[in-house]
N, C-alpha and C positions, 0 to 999 in steps of 0.2 A: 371162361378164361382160365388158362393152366399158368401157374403159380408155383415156382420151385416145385413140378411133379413129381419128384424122385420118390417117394413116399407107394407105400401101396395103393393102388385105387379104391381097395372094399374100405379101408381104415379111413379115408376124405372123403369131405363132400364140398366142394368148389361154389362159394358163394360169387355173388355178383356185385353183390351190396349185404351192408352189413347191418343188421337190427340191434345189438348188443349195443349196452353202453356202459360207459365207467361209472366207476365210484363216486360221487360227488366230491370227493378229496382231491381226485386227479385234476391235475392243473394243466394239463395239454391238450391238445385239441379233440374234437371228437370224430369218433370213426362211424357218424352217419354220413359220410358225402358219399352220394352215388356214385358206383363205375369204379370202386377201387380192388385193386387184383386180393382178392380173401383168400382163406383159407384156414378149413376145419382141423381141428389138430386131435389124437386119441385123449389125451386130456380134456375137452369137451372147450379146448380156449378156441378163439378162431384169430386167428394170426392178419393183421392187416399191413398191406405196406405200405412207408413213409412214402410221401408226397408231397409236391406244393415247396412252399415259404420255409415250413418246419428243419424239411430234408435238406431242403438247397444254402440254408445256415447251417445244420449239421456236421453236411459232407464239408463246408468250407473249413470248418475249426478242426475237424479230424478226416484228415486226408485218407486214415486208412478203411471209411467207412465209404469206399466206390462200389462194393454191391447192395449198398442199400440196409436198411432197417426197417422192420416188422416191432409192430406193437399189439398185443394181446390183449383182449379183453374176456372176462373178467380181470381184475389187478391192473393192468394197464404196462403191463412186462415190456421194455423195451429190447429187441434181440437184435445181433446182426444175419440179415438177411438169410443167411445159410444155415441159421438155424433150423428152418424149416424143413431143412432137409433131413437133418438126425432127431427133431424134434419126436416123434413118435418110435424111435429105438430107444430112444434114451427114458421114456415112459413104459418101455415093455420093460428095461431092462430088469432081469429077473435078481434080486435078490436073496442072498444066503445064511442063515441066523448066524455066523461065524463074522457075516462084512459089518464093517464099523464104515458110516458113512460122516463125512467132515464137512457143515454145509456154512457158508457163510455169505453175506454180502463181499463184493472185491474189499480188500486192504484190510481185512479184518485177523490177520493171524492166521490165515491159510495154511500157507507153506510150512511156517514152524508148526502148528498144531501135525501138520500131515508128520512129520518128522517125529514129533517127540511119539507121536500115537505109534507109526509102524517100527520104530525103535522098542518102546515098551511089549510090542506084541510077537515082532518077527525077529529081532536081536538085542536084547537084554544085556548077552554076555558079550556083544561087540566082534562077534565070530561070522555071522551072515557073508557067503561070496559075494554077496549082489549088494550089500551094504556102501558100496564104493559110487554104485553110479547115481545119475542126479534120483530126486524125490519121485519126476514123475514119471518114469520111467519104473517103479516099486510100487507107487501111490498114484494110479492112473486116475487125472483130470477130467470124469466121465464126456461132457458137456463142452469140450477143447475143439473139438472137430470144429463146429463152426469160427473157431476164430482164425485156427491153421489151414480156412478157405476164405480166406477174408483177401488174400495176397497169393499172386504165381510165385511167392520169393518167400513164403511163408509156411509150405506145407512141412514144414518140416524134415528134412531129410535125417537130422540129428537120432530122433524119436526113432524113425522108420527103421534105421542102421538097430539102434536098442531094444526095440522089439524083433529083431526077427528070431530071437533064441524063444522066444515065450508065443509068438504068433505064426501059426505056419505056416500062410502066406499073406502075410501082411497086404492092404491094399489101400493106401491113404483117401480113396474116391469112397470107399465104404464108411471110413472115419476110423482113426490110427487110435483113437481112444477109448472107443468104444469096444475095438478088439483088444484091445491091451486087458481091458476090466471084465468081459468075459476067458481070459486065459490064463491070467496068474495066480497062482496057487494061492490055495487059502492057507492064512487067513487076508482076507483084502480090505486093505484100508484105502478107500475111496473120496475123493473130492467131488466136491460141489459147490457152484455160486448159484443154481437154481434153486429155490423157493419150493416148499413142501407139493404146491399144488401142478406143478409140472414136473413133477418125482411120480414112481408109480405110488397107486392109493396104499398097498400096506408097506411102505418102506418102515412104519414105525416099528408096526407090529413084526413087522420080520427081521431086520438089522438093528443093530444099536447106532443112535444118533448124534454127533457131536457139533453144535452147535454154536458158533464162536461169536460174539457181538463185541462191536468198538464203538466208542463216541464218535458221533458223526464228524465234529473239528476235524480232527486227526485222520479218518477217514477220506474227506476232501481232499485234502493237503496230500495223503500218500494216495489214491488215486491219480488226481490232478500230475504227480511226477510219475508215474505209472503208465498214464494217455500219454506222455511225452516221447515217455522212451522207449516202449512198445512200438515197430515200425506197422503192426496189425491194426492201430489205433491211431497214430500218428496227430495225434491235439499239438494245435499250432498258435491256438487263443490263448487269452490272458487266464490269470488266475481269477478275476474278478468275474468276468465270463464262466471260468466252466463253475463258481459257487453257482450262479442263477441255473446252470444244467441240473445241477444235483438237487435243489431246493427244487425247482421244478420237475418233477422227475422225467430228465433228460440223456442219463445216462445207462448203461449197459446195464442190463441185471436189477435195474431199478423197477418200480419206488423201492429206496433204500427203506422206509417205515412199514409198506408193504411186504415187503421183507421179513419184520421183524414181528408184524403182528400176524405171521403165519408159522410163527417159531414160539414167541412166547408164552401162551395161552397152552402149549404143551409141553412147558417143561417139565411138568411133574409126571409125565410117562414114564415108567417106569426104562423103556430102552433108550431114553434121551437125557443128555446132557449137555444143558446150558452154563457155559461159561463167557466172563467177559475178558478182551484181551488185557484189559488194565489190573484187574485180580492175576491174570499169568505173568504180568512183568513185574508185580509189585511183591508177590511167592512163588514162585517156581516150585518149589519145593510142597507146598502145601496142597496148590494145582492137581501137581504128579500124583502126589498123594489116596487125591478124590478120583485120577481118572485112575490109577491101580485099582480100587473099589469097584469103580462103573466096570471096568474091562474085565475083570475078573482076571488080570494079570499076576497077583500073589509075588510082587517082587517085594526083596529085602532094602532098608533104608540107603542102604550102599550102593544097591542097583540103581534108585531114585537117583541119588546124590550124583551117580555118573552120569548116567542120562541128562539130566540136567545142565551137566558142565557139556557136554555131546552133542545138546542140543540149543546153545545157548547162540544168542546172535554172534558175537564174535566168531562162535567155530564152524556154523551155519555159512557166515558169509566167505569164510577163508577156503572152506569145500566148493563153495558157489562160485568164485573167485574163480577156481580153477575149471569147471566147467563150461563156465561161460566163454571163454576163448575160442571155446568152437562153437557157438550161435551168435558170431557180433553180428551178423548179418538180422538177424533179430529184432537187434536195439539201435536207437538212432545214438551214433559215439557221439554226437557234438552233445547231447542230454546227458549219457552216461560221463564223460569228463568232468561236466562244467557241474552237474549235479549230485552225482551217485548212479550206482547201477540197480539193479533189483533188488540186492539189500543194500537199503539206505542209511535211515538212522533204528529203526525198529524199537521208540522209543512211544511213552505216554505222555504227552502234553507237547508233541513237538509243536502242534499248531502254533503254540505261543511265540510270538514274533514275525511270525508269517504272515496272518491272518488280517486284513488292518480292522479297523472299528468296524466300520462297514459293514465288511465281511461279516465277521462276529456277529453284529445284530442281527443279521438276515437268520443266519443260524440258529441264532436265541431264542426267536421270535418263531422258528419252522420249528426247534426241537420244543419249545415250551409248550406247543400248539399240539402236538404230535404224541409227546413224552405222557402229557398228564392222561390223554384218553386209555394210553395205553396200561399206563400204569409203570413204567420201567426206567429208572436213575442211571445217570452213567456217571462215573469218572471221570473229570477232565485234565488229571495230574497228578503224581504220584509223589 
């Protein structure tokens, strides 16, 4: 049975059924039921697709997930469908000791980390031409292709129009992102929401790492309005609903614990750096600081100080502001009016008031269960 073939043939091998199984941790179903469409990935995962009961509540809460979801085992990776198609490029992709890679669970400080990193490294003194246009367009989103095939109304034309100075002939069916990250000049500061084990094996040893982790609360909550407004995503459930996705791990780029217990166990490598978002909003300045260190950037406290005001949510969103005008086709406007657009509040403890009891204990109870094996504290306010 062929299975999103775009892939080369010698790198797959086409199961029928699948012998692997999850982690005792994983709380979703299991991928022994025979007759389901598999597939071998160069990573050694094998990618299985959603079916049954699971999918058909799913697709119902998120409209934008009509080509279907692939789950991964080992980890238990939940991806949309088209992943599978860039899934083994994005595992060859070759790495350069110059790339600084940005890898996080979604809602984690992404975007601003990507900003204050390619600030400190490609424009210090605020002079860069290319400083003007958006983040990912400078700090290409490796792993993006599948969701810019998620929708005919999604591939982005915005991007495609942005890269064609830097790609020379751009082809969005290849993956717009994928060629943006093999063409822009070094130094490259690159994004990621996958997890070390679907990266290629020496990303450590070869790139420096930057690693961002948030309290799950906060996490939910900017997620959760993230799925809303995202037309790629389009969640039309309640908030009480998508906590049980997330605790159960049900949503993209999950388990969010799996996640982290493939990050933190390395922090102490020398080419990585773990930081939490709550340490960046609580010092900015001190942050700046540690990643001038890590990066071997050698700026002066002045440079820090600007950066910082450069890169701060306020000036973030006000640049963002203006961008956005040309992707509302993107976002769903009745979410971005009634709620915020893609930057929101980009705050620590916003869950507070959000959240009800409920909610909260379910969390308590997943992170207290989760937190101690791991070993790792978070913040939940500042």
């Amino acid at each position: 049975m062929c299975f999103l073939a775009e892939s080369k043939i010698n790198r797959i091998v086409f199961l029928s059924t699948v012998t692997d199984s999850f982690p005792k941790r994983h709380k979703g179903p299991s991928l022994t039921s025979p007759q389901r469409p598999t597939m071998r990935l160069a990573s050694g995962h094998v990618a299985v697709q959603l079916h049954g009961e699971e999918l058909t509540k799913i697709q119902k809460d998120f409209k934008g997930f009509g080509k279907g979801l692939v789950r991964l085992t080992p980890g238990g990776w939940l991806l949309p469908a088209p992943y599978t198609k860039f899934a083994d490029k994005i595992y060859n992709t070759e790495f350069r000791a110059s790339d600084v890679v940005i890898m996080t669970y979604p809602k984690c400080g992404t975007t601003w980390t990507q900003e204050v990193v390619w600030t400190m490294r490609n424009n210090p003194n605020f002079n860069h031409p290319k400083a003007g246009i958006p983040v990912k367009a400078r700090s290409p989103f490796v792993d993006s292709d599948m969701l810019a095939h998620l929708g005919k109304d999604v591939l982005n034309s915005e991007l495609l129009e942005l890269v064609k100075d830097i790609v020379p002939h751009p082809d969005p069916d290849e993956g717009l992102a994928l060629q943006l990250t093999a063409n822009i000049p070094d130094p490259r500061t690159i994004k990621t929401h996958l997890p070390f084990s679907l990266m290629t094996p020496n990303l450590l040893d070869t790139a420096k790492v930057i690693y961002v982790a948030r309290n799950p609360k906060d996490v939910v909550l900017s997620f959760h309005h993230h799925s809303r407004l995202m037309k790629s995503m389009s969640y039309v459930g309640s908030l009480d609903q998508y906590v049980d996705y997330f605790i159960n791990d049900q949503l993209i780029y999950g388990p969010y614990w799996e996640h982290l217990r493939e990050a933190w166990p390395r922090r102490d490598h020398p080419n990585m750096h773990f930081v939490f978002y709550e340490d960046m909003k609580a010092d900015p300045m001190a942050e700046l600081r540690k990643l001038n260190q890590f990066l071997g950037t050698d700026l002066t406290e002045e440079q820090l100080e600007k950066i910082a005001h450069y890169t701060s949510f306020e000036e973030m969103k006000r640049r963002d502001d203006f961008y956005r005008e040309k992707e509302m086709q993107r976002l769903d406007q009745e979410v971005s009016k009634k709620d915020g657009g893609f930057f929101r509040k980009g705050e620590a403890g916003s869950w507070k008031g959000h959240l009800t009891d409920t909610q909260e204990a379910k969390i308590n109870a997943w992170t207290k269960d989760n937190s101690q094996k791991l070993g790792i504290t978070f913040r939940y306010s500042l």
